[in-house]
MMTF fields as JSON, N, C-alpha, C and O atoms, coordinates in Angstrom:
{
  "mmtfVersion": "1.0.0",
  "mmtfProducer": "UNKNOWN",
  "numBonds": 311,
  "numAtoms": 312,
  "numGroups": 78,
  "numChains": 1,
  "numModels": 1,
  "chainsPerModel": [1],
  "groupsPerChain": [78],
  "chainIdList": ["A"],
  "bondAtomList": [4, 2, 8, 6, 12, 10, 16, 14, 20, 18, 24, 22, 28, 26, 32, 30, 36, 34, 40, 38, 44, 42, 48, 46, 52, 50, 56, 54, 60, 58, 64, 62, 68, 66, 72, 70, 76, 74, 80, 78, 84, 82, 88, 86, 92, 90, 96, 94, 100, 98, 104, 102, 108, 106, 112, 110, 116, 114, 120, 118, 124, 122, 128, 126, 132, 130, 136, 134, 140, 138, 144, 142, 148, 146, 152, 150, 156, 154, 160, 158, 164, 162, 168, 166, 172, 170, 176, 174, 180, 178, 184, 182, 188, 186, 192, 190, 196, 194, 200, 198, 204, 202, 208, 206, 212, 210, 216, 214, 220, 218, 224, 222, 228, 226, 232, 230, 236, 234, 240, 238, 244, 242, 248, 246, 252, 250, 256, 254, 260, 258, 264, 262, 268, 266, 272, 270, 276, 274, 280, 278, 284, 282, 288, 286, 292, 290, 296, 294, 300, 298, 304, 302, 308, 306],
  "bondOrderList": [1, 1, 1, 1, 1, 1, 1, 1, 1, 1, 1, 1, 1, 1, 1, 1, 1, 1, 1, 1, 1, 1, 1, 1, 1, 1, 1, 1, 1, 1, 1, 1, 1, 1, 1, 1, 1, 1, 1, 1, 1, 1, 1, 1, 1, 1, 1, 1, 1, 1, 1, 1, 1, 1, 1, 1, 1, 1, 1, 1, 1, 1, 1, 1, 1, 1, 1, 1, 1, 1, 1, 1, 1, 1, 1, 1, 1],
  "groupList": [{"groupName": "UNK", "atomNameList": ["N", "CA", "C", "O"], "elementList": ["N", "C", "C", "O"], "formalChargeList": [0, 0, 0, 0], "bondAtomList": [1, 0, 2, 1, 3, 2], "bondOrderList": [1, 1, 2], "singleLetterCode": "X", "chemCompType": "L-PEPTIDE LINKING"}],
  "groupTypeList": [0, 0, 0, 0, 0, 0, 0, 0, 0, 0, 0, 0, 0, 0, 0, 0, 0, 0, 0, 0, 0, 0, 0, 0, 0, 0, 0, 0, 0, 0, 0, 0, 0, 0, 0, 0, 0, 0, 0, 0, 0, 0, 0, 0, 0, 0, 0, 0, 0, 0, 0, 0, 0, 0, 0, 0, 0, 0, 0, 0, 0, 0, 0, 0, 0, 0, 0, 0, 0, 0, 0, 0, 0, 0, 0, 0, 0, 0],
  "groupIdList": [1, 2, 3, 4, 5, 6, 7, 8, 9, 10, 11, 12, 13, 14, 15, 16, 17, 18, 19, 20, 21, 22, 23, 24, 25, 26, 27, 28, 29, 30, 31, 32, 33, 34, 35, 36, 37, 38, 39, 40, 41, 42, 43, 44, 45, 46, 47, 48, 49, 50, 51, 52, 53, 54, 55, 56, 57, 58, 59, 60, 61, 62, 63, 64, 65, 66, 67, 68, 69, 70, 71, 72, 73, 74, 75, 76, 77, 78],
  "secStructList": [7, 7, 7, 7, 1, 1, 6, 6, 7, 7, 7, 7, 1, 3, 3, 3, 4, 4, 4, 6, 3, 3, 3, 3, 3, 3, 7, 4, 4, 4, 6, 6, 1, 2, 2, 2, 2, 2, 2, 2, 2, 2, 2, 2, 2, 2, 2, 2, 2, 2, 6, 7, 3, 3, 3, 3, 3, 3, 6, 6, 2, 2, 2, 2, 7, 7, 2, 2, 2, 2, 2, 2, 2, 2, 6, 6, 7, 7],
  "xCoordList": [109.798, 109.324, 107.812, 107.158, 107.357, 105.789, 105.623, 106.385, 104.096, 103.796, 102.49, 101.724, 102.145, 101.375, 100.408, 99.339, 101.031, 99.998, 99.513, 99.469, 99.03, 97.427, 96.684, 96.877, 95.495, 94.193, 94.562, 94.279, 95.261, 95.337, 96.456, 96.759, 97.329, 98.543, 99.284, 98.446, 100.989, 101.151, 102.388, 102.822, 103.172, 104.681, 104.652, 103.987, 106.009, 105.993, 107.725, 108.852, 107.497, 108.951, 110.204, 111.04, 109.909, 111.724, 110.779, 109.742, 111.594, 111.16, 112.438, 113.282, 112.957, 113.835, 113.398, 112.871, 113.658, 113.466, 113.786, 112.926, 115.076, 115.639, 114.756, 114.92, 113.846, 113.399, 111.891, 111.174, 111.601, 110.231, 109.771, 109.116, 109.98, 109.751, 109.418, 110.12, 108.641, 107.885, 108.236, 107.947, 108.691, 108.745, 108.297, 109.089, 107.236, 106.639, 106.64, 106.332, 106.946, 107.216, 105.987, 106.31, 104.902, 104.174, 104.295, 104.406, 104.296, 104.502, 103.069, 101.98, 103.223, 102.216, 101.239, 100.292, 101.784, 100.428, 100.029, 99.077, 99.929, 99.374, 98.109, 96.985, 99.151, 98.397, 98.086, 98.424, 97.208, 96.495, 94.768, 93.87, 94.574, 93.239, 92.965, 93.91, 91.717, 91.079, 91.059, 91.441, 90.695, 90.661, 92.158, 92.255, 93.317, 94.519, 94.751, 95.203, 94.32, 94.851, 93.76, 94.371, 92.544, 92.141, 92.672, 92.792, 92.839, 93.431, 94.933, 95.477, 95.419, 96.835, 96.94, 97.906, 95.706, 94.95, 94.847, 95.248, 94.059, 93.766, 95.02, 95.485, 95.715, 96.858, 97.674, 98.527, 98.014, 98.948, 98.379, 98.958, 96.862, 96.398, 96.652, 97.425, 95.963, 96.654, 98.296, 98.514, 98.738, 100.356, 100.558, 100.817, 100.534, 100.214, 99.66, 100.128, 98.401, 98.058, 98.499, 98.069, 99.49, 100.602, 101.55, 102.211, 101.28, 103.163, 104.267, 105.399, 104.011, 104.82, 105.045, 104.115, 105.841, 106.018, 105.729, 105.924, 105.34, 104.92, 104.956, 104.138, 106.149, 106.515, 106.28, 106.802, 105.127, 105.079, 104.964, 104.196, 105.552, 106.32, 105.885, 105.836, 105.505, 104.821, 106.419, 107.396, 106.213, 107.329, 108.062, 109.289, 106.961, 107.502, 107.902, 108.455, 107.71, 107.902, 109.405, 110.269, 109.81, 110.877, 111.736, 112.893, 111.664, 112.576, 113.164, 114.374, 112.573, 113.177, 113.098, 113.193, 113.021, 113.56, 115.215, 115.93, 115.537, 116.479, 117.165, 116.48, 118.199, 118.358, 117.925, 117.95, 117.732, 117.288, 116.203, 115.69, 115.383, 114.091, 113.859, 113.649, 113.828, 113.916, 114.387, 113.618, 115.261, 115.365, 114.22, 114.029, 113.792, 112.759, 111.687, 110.73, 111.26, 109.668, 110.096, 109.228, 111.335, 111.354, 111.191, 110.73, 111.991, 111.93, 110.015, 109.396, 109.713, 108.051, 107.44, 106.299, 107.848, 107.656, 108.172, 107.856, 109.133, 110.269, 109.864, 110.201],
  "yCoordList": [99.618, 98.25, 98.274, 98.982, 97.759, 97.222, 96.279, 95.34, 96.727, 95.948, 95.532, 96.442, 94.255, 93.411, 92.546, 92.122, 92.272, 91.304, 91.742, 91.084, 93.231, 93.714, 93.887, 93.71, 94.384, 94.429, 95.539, 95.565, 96.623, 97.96, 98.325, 99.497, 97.559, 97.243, 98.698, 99.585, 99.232, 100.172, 100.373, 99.987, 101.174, 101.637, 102.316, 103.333, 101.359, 102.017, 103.056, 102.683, 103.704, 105.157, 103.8, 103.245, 103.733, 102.829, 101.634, 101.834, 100.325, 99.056, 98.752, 99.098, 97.978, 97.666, 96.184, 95.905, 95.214, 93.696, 93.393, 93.16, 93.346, 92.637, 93.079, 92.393, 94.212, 95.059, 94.543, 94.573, 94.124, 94.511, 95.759, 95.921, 96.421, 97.915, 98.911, 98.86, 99.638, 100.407, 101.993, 102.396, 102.487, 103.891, 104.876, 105.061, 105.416, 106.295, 108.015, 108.613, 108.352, 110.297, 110.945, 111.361, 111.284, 111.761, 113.136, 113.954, 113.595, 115.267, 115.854, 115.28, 116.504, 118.106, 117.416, 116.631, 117.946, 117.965, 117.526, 118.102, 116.031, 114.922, 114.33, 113.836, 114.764, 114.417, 115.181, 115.397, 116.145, 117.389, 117.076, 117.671, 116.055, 115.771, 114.935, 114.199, 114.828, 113.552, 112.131, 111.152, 112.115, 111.075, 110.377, 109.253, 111.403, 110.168, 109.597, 108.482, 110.664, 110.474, 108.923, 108.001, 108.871, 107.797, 106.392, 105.337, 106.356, 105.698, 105.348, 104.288, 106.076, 105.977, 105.102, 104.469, 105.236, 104.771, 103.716, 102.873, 103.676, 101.843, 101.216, 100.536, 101.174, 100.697, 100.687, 99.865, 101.359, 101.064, 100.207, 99.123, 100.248, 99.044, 97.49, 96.552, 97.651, 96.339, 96.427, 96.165, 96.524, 96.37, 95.955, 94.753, 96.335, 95.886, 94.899, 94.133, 94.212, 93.192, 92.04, 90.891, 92.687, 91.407, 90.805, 89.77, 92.231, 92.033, 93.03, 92.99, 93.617, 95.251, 95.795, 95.67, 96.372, 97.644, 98.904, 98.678, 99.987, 101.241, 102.446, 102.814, 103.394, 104.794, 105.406, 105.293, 106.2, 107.429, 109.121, 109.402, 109.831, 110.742, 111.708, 111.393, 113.367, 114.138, 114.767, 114.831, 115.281, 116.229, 117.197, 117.268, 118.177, 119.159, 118.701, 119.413, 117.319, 116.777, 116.498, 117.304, 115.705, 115.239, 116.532, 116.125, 118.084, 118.926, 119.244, 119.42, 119.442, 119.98, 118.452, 118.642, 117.628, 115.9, 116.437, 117.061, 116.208, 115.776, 114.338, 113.57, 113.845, 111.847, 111.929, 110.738, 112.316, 111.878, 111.79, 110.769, 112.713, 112.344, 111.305, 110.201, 111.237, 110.513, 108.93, 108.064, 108.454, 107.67, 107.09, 105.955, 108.281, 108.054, 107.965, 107.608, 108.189, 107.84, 106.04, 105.167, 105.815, 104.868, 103.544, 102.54, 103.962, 102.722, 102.977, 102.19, 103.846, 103.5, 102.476, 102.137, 101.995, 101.302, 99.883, 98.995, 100.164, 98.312, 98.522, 97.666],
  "zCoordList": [107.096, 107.009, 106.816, 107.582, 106.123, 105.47, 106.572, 106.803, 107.544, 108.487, 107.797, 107.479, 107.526, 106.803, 107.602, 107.164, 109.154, 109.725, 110.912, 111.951, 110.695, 111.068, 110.056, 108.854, 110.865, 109.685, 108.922, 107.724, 109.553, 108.698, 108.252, 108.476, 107.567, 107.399, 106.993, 106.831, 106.748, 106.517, 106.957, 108.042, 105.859, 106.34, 107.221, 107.416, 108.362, 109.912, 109.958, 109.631, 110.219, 110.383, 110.627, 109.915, 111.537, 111.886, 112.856, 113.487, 112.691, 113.119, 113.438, 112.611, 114.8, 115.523, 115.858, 116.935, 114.832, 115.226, 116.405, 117.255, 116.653, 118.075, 119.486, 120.495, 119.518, 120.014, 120.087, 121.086, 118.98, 118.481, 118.84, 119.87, 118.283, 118.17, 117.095, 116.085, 117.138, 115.947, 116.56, 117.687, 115.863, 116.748, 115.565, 114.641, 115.567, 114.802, 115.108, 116.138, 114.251, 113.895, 113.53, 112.417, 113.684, 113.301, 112.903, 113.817, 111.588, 111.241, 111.59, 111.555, 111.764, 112.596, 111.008, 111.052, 109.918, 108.779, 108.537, 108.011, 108.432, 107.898, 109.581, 109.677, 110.524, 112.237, 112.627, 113.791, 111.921, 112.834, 112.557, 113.153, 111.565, 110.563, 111.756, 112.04, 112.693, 113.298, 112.76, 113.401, 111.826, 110.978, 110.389, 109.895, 110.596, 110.59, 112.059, 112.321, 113.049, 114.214, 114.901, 115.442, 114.801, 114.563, 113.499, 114.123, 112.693, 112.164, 112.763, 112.452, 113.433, 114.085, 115.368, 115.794, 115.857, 117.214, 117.278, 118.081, 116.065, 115.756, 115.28, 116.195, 114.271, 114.281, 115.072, 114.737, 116.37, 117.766, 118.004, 117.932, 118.435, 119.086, 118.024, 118.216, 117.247, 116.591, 116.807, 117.99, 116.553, 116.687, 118.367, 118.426, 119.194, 120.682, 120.638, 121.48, 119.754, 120.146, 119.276, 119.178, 118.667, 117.747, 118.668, 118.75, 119.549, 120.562, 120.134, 120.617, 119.523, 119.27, 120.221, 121.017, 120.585, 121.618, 120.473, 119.279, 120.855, 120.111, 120.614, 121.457, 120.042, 120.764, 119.372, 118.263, 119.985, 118.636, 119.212, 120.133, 118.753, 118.953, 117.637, 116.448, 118.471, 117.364, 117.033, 117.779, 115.321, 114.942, 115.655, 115.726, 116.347, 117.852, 118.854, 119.693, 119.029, 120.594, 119.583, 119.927, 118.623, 118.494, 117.957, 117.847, 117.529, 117.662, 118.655, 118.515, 120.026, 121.249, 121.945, 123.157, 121.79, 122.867, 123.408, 122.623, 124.382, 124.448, 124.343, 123.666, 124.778, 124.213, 125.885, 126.194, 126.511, 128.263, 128.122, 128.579, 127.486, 127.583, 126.259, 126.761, 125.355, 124.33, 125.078, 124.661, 125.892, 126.018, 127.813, 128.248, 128.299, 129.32, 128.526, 129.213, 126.91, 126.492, 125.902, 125.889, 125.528, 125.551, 125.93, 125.387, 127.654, 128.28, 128.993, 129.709, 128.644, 128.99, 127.963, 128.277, 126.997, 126.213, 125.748, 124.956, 126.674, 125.98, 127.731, 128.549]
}
């Protein structure tokens, strides 16, 4: 889904309407540069201050997750 109404607008991994929920994957290569990871920063925060909930989750953290833990980073978030 194309999130359009922040300032730094941008395709989000998976969006869960009923939820309001953004749950973002970050791959190791593209999120190892400071400068995306800033940019990543700022866009949670805007999205939080739309009213988003926001779970983002690195590539390594999501190979070895189990759904127990996967669903304990969740409810830190909804």
């Amino acid at each position: 889904q194309y999130i359009k109404n922040i300032e730094h607008g941008y395709q989000c991994d998976i969006w869960i309407p009923a939820m309001n929920l953004i749950i973002e994957c970050d791959g190791i290569y593209w999120h190892k540069y400071p400068e995306r990871t800033d940019i990543d920063n700022i866009r949670t925060q805007e999205l939080i201050e739309k009213g988003f909930k926001v779970l983002r989750l690195l590539e390594n953290e999501i190979r070895i997750m189990s759904l127990q833990e996967f669903d304990k980073k969740l409810k830190e978030v909804i």
